[in-house]
C-alpha positions in Angstrom: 0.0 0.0 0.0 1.1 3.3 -0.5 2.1 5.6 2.2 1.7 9.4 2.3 5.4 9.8 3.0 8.5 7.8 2.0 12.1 8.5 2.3 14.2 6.3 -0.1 17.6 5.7 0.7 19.4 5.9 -2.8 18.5 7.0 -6.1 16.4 4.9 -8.4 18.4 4.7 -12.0 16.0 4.9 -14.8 17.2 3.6 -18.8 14.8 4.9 -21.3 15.5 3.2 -24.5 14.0 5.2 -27.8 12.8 3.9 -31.0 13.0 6.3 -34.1 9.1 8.1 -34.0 8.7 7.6 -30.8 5.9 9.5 -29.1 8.0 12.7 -27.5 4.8 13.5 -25.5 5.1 10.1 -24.1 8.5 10.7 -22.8 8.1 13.9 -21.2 5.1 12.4 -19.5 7.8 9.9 -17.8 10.4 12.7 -17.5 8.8 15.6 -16.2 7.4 14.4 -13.1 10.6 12.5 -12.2 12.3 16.0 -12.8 10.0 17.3 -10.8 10.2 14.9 -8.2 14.0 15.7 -7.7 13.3 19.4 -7.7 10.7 19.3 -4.7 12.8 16.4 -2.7 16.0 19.2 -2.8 18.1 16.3 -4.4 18.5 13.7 -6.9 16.1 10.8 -6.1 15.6 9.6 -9.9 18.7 9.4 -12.1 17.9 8.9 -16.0 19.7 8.0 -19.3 18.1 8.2 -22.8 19.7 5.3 -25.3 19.4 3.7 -28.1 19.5 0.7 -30.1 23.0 2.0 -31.8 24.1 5.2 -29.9 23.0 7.0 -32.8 20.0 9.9 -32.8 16.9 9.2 -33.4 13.7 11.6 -34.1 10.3 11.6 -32.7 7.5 11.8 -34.6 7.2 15.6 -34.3 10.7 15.8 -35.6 12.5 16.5 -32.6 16.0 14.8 -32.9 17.7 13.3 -29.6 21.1 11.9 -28.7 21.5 9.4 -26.4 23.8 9.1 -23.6 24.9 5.9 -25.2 23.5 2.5 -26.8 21.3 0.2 -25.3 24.2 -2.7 -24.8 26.8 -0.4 -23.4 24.6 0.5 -20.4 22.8 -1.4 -17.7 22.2 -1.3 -14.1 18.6 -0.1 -14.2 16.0 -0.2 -11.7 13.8 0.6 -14.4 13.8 0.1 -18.3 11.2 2.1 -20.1 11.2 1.0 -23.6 9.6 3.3 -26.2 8.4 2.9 -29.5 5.1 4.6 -31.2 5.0 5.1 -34.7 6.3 2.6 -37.5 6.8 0.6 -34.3 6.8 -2.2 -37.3 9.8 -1.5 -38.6 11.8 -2.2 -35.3 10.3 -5.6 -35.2 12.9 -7.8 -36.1 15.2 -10.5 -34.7 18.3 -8.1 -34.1 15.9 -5.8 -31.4 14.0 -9.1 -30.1 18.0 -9.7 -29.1 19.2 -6.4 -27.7 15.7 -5.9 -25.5 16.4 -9.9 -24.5 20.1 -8.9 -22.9 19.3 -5.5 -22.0 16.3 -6.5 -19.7 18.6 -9.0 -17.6 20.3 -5.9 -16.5 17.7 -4.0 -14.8 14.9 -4.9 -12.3 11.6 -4.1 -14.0 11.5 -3.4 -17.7 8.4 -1.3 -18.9 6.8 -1.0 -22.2 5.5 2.4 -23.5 3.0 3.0 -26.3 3.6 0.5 -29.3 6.7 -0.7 -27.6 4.9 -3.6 -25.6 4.8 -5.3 -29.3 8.2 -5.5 -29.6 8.9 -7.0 -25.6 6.2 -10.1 -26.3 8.2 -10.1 -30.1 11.3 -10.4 -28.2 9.6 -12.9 -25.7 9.6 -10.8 -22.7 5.7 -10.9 -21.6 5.4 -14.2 -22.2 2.5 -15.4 -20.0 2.1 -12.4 -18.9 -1.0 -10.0 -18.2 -0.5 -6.9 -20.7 -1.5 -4.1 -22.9 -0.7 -1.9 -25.5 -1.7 1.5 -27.3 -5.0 0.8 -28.0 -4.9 1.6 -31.4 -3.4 -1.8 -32.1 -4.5 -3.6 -29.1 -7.0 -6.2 -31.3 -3.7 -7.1 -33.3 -1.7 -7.0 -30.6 -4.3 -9.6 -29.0 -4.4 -12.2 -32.1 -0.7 -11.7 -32.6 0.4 -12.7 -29.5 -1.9 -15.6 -27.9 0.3 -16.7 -25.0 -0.2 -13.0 -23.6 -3.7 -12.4 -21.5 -4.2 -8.6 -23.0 -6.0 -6.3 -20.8 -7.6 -2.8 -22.6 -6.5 -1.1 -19.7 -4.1 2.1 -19.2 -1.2 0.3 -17.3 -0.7 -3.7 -16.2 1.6 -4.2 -13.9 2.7 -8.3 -13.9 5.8 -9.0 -11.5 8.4 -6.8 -12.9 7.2 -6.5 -16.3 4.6 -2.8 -16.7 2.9 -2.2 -19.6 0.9 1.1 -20.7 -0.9 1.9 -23.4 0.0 5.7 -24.3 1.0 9.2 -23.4 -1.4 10.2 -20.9 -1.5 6.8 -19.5 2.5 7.2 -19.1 1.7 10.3 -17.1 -0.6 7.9 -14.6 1.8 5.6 -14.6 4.6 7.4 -13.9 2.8 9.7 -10.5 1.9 6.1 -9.4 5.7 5.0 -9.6 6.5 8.0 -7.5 3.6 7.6 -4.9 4.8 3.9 -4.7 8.7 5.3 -4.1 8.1 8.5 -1.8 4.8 8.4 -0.7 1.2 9.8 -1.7 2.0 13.6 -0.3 4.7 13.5 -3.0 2.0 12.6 -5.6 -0.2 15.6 -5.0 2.6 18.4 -5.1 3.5 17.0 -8.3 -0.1 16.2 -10.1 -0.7 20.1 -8.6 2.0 21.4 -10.6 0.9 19.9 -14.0 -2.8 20.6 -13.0 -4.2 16.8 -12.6 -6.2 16.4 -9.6 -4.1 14.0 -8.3 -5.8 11.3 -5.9 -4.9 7.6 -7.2 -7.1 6.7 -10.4 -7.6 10.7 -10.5 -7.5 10.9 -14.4 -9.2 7.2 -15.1 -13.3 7.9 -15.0 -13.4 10.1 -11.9 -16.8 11.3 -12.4 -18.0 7.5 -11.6 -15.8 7.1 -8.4 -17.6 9.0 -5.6 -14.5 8.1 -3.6 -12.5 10.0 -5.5 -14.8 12.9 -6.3 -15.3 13.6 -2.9 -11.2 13.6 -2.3 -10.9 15.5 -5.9 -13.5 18.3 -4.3 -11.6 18.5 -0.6 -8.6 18.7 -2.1 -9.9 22.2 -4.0 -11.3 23.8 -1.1 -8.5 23.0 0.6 -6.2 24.5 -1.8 -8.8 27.9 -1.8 -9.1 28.4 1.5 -5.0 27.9 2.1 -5.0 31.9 3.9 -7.9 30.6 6.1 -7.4 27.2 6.8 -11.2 25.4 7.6 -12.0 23.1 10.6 -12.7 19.2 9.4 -16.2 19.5 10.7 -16.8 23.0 8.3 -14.6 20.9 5.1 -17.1 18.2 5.5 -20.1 20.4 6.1 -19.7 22.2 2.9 -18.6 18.9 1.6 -21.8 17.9 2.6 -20.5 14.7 4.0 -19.8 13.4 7.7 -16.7 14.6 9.4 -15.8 10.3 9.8 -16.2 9.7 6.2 -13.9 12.1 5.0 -11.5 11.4 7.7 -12.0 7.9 6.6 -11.8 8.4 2.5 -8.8 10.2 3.0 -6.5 7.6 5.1 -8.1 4.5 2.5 -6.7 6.7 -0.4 -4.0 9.1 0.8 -3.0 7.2 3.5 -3.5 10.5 5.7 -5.9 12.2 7.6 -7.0 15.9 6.2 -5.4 17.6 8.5 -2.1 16.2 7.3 -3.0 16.9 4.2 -4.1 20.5 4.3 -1.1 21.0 6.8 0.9 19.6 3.6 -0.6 21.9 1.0 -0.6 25.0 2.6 3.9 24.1 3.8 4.1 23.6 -0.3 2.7 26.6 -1.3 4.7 28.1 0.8 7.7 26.9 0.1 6.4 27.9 -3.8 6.3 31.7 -3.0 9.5 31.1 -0.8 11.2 30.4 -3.9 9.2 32.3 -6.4 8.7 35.6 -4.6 10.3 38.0 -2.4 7.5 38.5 0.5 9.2 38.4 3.9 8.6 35.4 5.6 5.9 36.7 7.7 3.8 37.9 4.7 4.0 34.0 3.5 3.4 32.3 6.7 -0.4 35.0 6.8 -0.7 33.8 3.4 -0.7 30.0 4.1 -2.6 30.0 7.0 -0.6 30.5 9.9 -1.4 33.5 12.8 2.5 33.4 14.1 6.0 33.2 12.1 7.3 31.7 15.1 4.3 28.2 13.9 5.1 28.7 10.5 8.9 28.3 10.7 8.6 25.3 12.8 6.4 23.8 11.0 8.7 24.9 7.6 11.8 22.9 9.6 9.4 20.0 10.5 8.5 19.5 7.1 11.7 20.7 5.3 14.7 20.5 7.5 15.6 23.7 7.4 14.1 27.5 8.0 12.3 29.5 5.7 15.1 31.9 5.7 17.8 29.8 5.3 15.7 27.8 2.3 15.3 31.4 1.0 19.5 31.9 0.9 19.7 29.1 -1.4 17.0 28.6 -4.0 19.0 29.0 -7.1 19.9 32.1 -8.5 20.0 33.9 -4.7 22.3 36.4 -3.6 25.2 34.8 -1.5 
């Protein structure tokens, strides 16, 4: 189950492997958030290579050209492999990349397919088995191509340490559940916040039909409104029009937290946010996210971040030293 905090010990080493026309909106779906992810923990906790097959560029379908860090074979050591391919995904399906996927995926942990690139793991025999899917676009193929496989029409399968995901904006889910998984559900919201998804698990799969997850979705935005003047649980729920117990209870099934650590969270990240992004004195910031006294805020900035809000001040990038 996933907590609402986590503190990993070491950094998790990520091999993305790219296909020529490979979906660059799928990548920066993986990417971003892991970027993100170092920027808000104040230090590397993902580490990421691009490769390919050769070492040679290759171009996405928009036309973007990239160069890898290296090929495929000459790296290794991954937690995870992400393996992309999208367009003309055909054209890579042959014995020489059934072979280099086969070797590269004994040197990392889980190996995940992105997109159209899930065709060319069960090619390559690597889902044998296995519970999968694929872009969608091709998933009836994908299904009479490949019989051993039990094909799901889902966004991601996860199947031991194979994952599989079916497009861009399912790379997105997949990836915010990785990071909820490896530093805990608090991390999740501060970073589905900043590329404006609402965030609670299953937030962008049918959340109109998950009451669970509309009532979170809806707390969560009146909590983040009323940030200045924080609300009592019993006044939330109220104009949640739900009983104090059951959001107290919706919110430790899902987030793993009671609302008050969660509001407590939100209003300490938006600080830190203008802390970084403004120049209101600290007293200013701590009125603005809810808190009477500097003297509260700052403890509760050191509880959460390790440090004062002054001293975090003196060394966001690009300060004055």
């Amino acid at each position: 189950m996933q907590k609402w905090t986590k503190l990993p010990a070491t950094a998790r080493k990520i091999g993305f492997v790219l296909f020529d026309q490979f979906s660059n909106l799928c990548l920066a779906n993986c990417l971003e958030p892991l970027r993100a992810a170092n920027t808000f923990s104040g230090h590397p906790v993902y580490q990421w290579e691009l490769l390919t097959l050769s070492g040679a560029a290759v171009e996405s379908s928009s036309g973007m050209p990239v160069l890898p860090r290296a090929a495929l074979s000459d790296a290794g050591g991954w937690d995870y492999l992400f393996v992309l391919a999208s367009y003309e995904y055909q054209t890579h399906d042959h014995a020489k990349v059934w072979r280099v996927l086969r070797r590269a995926a004994l040197k990392a942990t889980t190996v995940v397919g992105l997109d159209a690139a899930p065709w060319l793991m069960a090619s390559a025999g690597l889902l044998e088995g296995r519970r999968a899917t694929v872009h969608w676009d091709i998933i009836d193929s994908f299904a009479e191509t490949f019989l051993s496989l039990n094909v799901e029409r889902s966004h991601v399968v996860h199947d031991a340490n194979r994952i599989t995901c079916a497009g861009a904006m399912s790379a997105l889910d997949l990836t915010l559940d990785l990071i909820a998984d490896h530093h805990g559900q608090g991390m999740r919201l501060d970073i589905a916040h900043l590329f404006m998804q609402p965030g609670a698990p299953d937030s962008t799969r049918h959340l109109e039909a998950q009451p669970a997850n509309r009532l979170i979705h809806d707390a969560l935005q009146l909590m983040r409104n009323t940030i200045e003047t924080p609300l009592s649980l019993p006044k939330l729920a109220q104009l949640l029009s739900c009983p104090p117990k059951t959001l107290e209870r919706r919110f430790k099934d899902n987030l793993q937290a009671p609302p008050g650590s969660v509001y407590r969270h939100l209003r300490l990240s938006k600080a830190a946010q203008l802390i970084d992004t403004t120049t209101l004195s600290v007293a200013e910031i701590s009125l603005r996210c809810g808190y009477d006294s500097p003297t509260a805020f700052a403890r509760a900035f050191k509880a959460r971040y390790g440090t004062s809000p002054t001293i975090s001040r003196k060394h966001r990038p690009g300060s004055a030293t």
